[in-house]
C-alpha positions in Angstrom: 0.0 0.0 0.0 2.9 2.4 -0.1 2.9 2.9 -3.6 1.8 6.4 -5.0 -0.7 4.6 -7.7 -2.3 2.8 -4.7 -3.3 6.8 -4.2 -6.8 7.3 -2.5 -9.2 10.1 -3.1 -10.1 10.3 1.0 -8.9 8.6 3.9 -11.0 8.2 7.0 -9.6 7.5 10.4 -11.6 5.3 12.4 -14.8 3.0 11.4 -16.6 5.1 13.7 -20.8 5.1 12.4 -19.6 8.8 11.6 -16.7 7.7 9.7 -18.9 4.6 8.0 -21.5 7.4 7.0 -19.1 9.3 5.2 -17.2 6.9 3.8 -20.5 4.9 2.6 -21.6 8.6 1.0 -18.2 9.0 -0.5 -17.3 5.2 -1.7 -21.4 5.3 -3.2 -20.6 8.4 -5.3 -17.5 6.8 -6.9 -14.9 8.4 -4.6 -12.0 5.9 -3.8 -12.0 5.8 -0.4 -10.3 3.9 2.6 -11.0 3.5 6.4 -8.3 2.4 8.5 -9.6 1.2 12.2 -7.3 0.3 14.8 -9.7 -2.3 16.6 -10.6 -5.7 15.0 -14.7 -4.7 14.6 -16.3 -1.8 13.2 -18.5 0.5 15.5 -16.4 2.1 17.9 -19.0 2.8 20.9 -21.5 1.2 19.1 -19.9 -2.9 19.3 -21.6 -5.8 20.7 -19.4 -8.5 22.0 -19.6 -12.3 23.3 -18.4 -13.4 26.9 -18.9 -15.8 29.3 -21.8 -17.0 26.8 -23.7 -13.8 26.5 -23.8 -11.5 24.0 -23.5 -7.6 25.2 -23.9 -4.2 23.8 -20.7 -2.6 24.4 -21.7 1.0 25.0 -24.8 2.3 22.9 -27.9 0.6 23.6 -30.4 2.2 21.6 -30.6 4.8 19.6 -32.9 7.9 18.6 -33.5 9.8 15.0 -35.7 7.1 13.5 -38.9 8.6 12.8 -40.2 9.2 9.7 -38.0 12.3 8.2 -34.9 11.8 11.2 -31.5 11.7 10.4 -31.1 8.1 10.7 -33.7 6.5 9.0 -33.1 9.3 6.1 -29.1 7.8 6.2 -30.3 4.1 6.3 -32.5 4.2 3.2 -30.5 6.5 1.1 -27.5 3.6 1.9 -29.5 0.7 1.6 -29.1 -0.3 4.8 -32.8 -0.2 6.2 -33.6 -3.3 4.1 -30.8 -5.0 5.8 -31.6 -4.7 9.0 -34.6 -5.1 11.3 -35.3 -2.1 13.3 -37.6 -2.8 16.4 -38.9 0.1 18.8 -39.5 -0.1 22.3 -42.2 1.6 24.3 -42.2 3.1 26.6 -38.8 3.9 25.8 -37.7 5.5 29.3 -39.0 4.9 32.3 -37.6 7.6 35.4 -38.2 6.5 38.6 -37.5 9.0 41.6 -38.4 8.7 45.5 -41.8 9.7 45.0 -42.8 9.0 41.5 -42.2 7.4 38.0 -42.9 8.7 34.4 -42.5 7.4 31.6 -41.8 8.4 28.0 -43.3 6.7 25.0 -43.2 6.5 21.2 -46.4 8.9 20.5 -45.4 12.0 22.8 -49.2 12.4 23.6 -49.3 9.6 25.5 -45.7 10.8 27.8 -47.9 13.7 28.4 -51.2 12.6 29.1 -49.2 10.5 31.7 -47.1 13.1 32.9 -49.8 15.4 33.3 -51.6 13.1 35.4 -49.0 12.8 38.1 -48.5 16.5 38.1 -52.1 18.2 37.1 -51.2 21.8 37.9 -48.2 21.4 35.4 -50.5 20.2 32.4 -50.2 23.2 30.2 -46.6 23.7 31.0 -46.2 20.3 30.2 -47.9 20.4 27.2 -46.2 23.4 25.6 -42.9 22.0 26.5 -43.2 18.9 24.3 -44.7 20.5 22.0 -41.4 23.0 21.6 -39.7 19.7 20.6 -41.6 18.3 18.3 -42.8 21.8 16.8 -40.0 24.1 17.7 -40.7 28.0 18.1 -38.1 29.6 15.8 -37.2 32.2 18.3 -36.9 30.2 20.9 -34.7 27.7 18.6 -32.5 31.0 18.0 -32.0 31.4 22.1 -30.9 27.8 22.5 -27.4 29.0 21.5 -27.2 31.4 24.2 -29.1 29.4 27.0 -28.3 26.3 29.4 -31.1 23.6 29.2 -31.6 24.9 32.6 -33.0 27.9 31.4 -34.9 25.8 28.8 -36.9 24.4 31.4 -37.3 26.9 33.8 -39.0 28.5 30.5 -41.3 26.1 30.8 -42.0 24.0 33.8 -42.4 25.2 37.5 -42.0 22.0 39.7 -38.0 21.4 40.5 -38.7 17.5 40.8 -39.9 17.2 37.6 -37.5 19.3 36.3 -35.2 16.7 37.7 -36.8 14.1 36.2 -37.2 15.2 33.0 -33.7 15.9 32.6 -32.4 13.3 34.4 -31.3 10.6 31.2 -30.0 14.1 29.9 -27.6 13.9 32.1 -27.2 10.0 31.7 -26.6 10.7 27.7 -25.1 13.5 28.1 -22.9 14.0 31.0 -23.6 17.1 32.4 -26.8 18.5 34.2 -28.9 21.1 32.8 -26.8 23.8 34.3 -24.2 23.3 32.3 -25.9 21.6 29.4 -25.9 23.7 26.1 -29.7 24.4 25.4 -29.1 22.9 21.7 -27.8 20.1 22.6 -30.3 19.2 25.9 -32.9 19.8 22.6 -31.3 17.6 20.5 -30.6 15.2 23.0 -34.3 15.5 23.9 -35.8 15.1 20.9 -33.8 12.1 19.4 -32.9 9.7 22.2 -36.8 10.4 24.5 -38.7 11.9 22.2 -37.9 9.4 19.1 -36.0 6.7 20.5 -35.9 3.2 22.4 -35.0 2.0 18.4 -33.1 -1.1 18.5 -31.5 -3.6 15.6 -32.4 -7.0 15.8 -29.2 -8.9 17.1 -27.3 -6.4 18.5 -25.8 -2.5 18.3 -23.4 -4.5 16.2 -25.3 -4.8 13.5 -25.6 -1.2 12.9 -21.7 -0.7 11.7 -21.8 -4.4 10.5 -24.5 -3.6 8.1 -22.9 -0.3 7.4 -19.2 -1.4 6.6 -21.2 -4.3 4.6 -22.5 -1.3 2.0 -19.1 0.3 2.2 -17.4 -2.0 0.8 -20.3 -3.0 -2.1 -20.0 0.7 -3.1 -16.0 -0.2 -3.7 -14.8 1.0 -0.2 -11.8 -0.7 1.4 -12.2 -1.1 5.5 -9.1 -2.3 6.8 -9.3 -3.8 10.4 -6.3 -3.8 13.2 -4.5 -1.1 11.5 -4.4 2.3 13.0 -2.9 5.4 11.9 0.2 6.8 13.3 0.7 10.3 11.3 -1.1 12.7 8.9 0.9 13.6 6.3 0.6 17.5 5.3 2.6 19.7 3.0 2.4 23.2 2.7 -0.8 23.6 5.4 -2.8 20.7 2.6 -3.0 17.0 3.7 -1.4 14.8 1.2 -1.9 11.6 2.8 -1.3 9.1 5.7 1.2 6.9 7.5 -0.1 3.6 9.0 1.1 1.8 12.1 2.9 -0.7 9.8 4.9 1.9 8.3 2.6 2.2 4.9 2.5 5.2 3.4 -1.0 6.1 1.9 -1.3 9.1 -0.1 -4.8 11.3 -0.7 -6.2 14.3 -1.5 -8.5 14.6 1.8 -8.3 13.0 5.3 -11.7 12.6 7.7 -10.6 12.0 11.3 -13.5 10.1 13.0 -11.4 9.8 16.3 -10.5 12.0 19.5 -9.9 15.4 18.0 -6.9 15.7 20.9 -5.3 13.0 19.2 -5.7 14.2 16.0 -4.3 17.8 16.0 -1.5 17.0 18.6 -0.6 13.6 17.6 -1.5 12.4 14.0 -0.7 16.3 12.8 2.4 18.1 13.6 1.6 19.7 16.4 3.4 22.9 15.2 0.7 23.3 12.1 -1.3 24.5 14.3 -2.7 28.3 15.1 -2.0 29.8 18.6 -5.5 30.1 19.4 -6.3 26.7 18.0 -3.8 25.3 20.3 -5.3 27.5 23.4 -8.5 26.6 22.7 -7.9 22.8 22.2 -6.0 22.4 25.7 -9.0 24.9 27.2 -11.3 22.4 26.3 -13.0 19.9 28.6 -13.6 16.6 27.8 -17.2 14.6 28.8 -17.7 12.0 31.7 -16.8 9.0 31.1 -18.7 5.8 32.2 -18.4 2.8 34.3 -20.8 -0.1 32.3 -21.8 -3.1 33.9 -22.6 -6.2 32.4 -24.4 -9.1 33.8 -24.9 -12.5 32.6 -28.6 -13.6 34.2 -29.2 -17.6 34.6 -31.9 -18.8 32.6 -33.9 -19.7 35.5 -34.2 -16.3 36.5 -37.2 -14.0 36.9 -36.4 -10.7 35.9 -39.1 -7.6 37.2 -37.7 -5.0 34.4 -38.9 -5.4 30.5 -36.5 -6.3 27.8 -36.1 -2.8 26.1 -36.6 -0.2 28.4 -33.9 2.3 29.6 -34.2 2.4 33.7 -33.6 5.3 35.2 -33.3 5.5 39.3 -32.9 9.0 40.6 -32.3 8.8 44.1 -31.0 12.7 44.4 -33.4 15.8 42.4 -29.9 17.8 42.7 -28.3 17.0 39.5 -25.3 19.4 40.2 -24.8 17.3 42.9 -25.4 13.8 41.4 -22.8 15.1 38.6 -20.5 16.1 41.3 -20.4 12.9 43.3 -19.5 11.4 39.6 -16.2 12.9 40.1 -15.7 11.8 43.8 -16.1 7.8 43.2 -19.5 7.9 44.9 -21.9 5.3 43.8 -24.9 7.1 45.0 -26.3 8.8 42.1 -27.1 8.2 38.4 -27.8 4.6 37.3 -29.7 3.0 34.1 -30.3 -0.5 34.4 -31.7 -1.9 30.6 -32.6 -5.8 30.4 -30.9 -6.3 26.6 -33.4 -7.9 24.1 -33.4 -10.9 22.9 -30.1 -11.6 25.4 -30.6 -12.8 29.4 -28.5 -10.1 30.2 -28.4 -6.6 32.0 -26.3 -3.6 31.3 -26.1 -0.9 33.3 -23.7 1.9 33.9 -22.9 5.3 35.8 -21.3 8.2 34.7 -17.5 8.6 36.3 -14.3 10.6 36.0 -11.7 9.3 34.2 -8.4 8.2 36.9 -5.7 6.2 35.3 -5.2 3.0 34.3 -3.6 1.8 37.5 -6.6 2.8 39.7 -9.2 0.9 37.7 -6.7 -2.3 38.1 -7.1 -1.8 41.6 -10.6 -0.9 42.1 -12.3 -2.8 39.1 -14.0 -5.5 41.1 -14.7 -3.8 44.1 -16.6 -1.4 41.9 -18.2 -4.4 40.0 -19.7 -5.7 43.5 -20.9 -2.4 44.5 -22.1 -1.7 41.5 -24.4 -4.9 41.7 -25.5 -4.3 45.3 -26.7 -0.4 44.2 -28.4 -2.3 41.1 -30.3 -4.7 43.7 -31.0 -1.9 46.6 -32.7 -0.1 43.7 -34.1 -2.5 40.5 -33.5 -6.0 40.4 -34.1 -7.8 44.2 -31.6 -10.5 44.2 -29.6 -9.8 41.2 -25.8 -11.3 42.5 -27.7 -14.5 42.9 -29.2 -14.4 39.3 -25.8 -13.5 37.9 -23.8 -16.7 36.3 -21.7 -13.9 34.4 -20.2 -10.4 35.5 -17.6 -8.2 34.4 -17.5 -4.0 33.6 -15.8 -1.8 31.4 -14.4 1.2 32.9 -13.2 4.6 31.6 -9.8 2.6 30.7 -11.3 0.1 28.9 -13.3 2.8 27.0 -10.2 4.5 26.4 -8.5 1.9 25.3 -10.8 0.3 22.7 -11.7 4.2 21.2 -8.6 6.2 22.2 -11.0 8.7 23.2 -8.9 11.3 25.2 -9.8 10.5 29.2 -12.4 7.4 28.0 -14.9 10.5 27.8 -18.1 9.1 26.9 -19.8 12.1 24.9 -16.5 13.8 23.4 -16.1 17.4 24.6 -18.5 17.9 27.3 -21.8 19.7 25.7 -21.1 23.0 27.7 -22.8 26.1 26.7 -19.0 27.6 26.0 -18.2 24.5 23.6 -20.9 24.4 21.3 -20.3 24.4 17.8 -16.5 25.0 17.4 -15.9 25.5 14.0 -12.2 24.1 14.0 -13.1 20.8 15.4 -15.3 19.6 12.6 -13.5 21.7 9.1 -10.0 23.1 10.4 -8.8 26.5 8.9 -5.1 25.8 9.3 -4.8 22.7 7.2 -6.7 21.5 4.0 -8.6 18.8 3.3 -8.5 17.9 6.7 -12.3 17.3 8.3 -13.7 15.7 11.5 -16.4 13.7 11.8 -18.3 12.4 15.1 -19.1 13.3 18.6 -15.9 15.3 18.5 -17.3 17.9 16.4 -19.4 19.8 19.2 -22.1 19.5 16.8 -23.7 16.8 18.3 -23.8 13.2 20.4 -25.0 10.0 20.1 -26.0 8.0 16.8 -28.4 10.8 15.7 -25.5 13.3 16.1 -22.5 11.2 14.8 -24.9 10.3 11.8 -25.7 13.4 11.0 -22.1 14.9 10.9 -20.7 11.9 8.6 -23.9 13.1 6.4 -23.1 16.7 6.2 -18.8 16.0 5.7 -19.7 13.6 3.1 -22.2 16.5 1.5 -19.3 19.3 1.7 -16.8 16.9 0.3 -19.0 15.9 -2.7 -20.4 19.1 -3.3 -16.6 20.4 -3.8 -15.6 17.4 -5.6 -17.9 17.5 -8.7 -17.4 20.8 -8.9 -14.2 20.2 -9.5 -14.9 17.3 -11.9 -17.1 19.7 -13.8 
């Protein structure tokens, strides 16, 4: 592959679904494109994998954005992957539970309100119009959302703290942060595709998503190539003119997508010296998400499980989220949990949002964090689960790290904070051409919904510039 006719027109770093997005776009419009991944699968967060004889979701384990005109389904059609995969929905979808009551959130929002509304009646207009913002939104109150925290959002419209709380409580679980310090647009966005329209879920496994996806890659004349990461960007004269693998290969192209850590890929895959002053303050200025501790349970067949197969579990045992997210960074186990019984699969996944510590720390305190984990899980869901488990392990923000290379194991990418919302140089840098980002890196977005959709809009920069310069 070192050879200069062995030339590609884009390489993308990482078989991200951002990075299979793009390339799927790219590869389907006739581009010659490669993917280099550094793990043996596809998927990055979005794996499945086989232990003890289960079968577990790595990290994603659902996803939002399928309705009729969302991103996702939109993406799956125009790639042909819809008719390869079977796309079930789950409702409810969420169900919050708190010390003194439970909501829940299903696929037609009438339904989440009708329920809502009957738990707090006073709130029923309030209610109403807030749901309503999301699935109709107020263009000047879609223009505030850059200058707001989702806070502000709700204080806008609800009155009652605890439900506040509640409602913004699996925010914080997909997100990281609580609505203090949440962005407005991306508590919306977060909102609308993971509660609003989500609880979606492929048939088999959130592998089947980047299977599916690298399957279409490589029918539209893509080349994926597994175990092989990338060690250097090659640039000359500020314009990217190729790549260097980790087994010395040298692949030159006229464009590079990064679909990894954007810390790793200005201060390690570039030369660090490319870069701008004020790139280079902002990057070390900005803060990267949570990370997460996931459990995963193996659950004998014998067993009689309370929860439904398909249904994110959320236990809020504290309505202060500011201090729920800053227990996540004091090892404290008391505070934000989701519990999810996987379909199809006598398993439970569960996990909490936690800082990052090093390597050595998780070595020492995996297990004990395992057992505690499990206890928490029985005190508050699942009576008796140690004694229904045959199969138990966890990954922890090292594992994360280590499987993704995301800087810190952070589970979201940069932390959705109103002062790191939409950063233009972290999706189409000004110092180097050619050179584009892809993922939850961006600041443009999180989860599948928001990785999709910014492999979608790279893919329609790239093309729109490419055939005008074929024409």
């Amino acid at each position: 592959m070192s050879k200069a006719s062995d030339a590609y027109d884009v390489v993308i770093i990482g078989a991200g679904i951002g990075g299979l997005v793009c390339g799927c776009y790219l590869a389907k419009a006739g581009m010659k494109v490669l993917i280099a991944e550094q793990h043996f699968k596809p998927g990055g967060y979005c794996t499945s994998f086989t232990r003890g004889g289960f079968t577990f979701d790595a990290a994603a384990h659902s996803f939002g954005g399928y309705r009729e005109g969302g991103i996702v389904r939109k993406v799956f059609a125009e790639l042909a992957v819809e008719s390869k995969i079977r796309i079930n929905r789950f409702s409810p979808s969420d169900i919050i539970t708190t010390p003194d009551f439970a909501i829940q959130l299903h696929d037609r929002w009438e339904d989440s309100v009708y329920g809502i509304s009957s738990l707090f009646p006073d709130e029923r207009k309030n209610i109403r119009r807030f749901f309503e913002y999301f699935v109709h939104p107020d263009p000047l109150y879609s223009a505030r959302l850059r200058k707001w925290t989702f806070q502000q959002l709700l204080d806008h419209f609800i009155q009652d703290e605890k439900l506040k709380a509640a409602l913004a409580y699996p925010l914080y679980g997909n997100g990281g942060l609580p609505p203090s310090l949440m962005s407005a647009f991306i508590g919306a966005e977060i909102f609308t595709e993971f509660l609003l329209d989500g609880g979606y879920y492929p048939e088999g496994g959130m592998q089947k998503i980047p299977d599916c996806l690298s399957q279409q890659f490589r029918e539209f004349g893509g080349e994926l190539l597994l175990s092989q990461s990338v060690n250097k960007i090659i640039a000359e004269d500020g314009k990217v003119t190729g790549v260097v693998l980790e087994n010395g290969g040298v692949i030159p192209c006229q464009c590079v997508i990064s679909n990894c850590d954007a810390r790793q890929t200005f201060l390690s895959l570039l030369d660090s010296k490319m870069l701008c002053d004020n790139v280079l303050q902002r990057l070390n200025e900005m803060e990267p998400s949570l990370s997460m501790f996931i459990l995963y349970c193996g659950i004998g067949q014998d067993a009689s499980m309370p929860l439904h197969e398909g249904i994110n579990y959320w236990y809020l045992q504290n309505y202060d989220l500011n201090a729920i997210y800053r227990n996540a960074h004091n090892e404290n186990f008391d505070h934000a949990v989701m519990v999810r019984v996987t379909p199809q699969s006598k398993n439970i996944l569960a996990f909490q949002n936690v800082a990052f510590h090093d390597q050595t720390f998780w070595q020492n305190n995996k297990d004990m964090w395992i057992e505690r984990f499990i206890e928490n899980v029985e005190n508050i869901a699942i009576p008796g689960l140690s004694q229904m488990t045959t199969f138990k392990d966890a990954a922890t923000p090292s594992t994360l790290y280590r499987y993704t290379r995301n800087y810190q194991g952070a589970a979201y990418g940069w932390a959705s904070l109103l002062s790191q919302f939409a950063e233009p140089e972290f999706k189409r840098p000004s110092f180097v051409k050619n050179l584009f980002l892809v993922g939850h890196w961006t600041t443009f977005g999180v989860g599948i919904a928001g990785v999709v959709y910014s492999g979608y809009s790279v893919a329609d920069l790239l093309l729109k510039k490419w055939k005008k310069a074929y024409n």
